[in-house]
N, C-alpha and C positions, 0 to 999 in steps of 0.2 A: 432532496439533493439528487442529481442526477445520477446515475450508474457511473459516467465516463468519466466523474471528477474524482472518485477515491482509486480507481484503476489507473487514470493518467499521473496521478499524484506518487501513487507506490512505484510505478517505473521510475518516474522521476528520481526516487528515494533512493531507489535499487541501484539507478547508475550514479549517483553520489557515492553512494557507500565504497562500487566498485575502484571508483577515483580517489579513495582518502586515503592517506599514507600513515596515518596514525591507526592504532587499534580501535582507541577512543569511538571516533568519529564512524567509523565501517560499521563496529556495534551501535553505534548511536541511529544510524541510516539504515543499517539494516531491522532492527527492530522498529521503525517508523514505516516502514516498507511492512513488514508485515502485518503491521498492527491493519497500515488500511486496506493493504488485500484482504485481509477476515473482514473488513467492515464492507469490500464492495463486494464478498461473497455473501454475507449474512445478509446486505440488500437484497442481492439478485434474488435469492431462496425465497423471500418476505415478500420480493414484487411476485414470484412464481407462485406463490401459494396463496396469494389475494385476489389471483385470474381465477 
């Protein structure tokens, strides 16, 4: 998977969350957001450490 598609994706998530007017949804967005900033952190680290 590329680097730029779990980064482009949690922005994406990030500004949903920002936009939701329920709590529901902001927690639902916000923890989908974070979950794949760790996953495009724990790539970057994994592509860094295989150089």
């Amino acid at each position: 998977m590329p680097l730029w598609l779990p980064i482009v994706t949690a922005v994406c998530f990030a500004l949903a969350a920002v936009l939701q007017t329920d709590t529901f949804s902001t927690v639902a967005f916000s923890i989908a957001a974070a979950a794949l900033a760790l996953t495009a952190l724990v790539q970057w680290r994994m592509r860094r450490r295989d150089r």
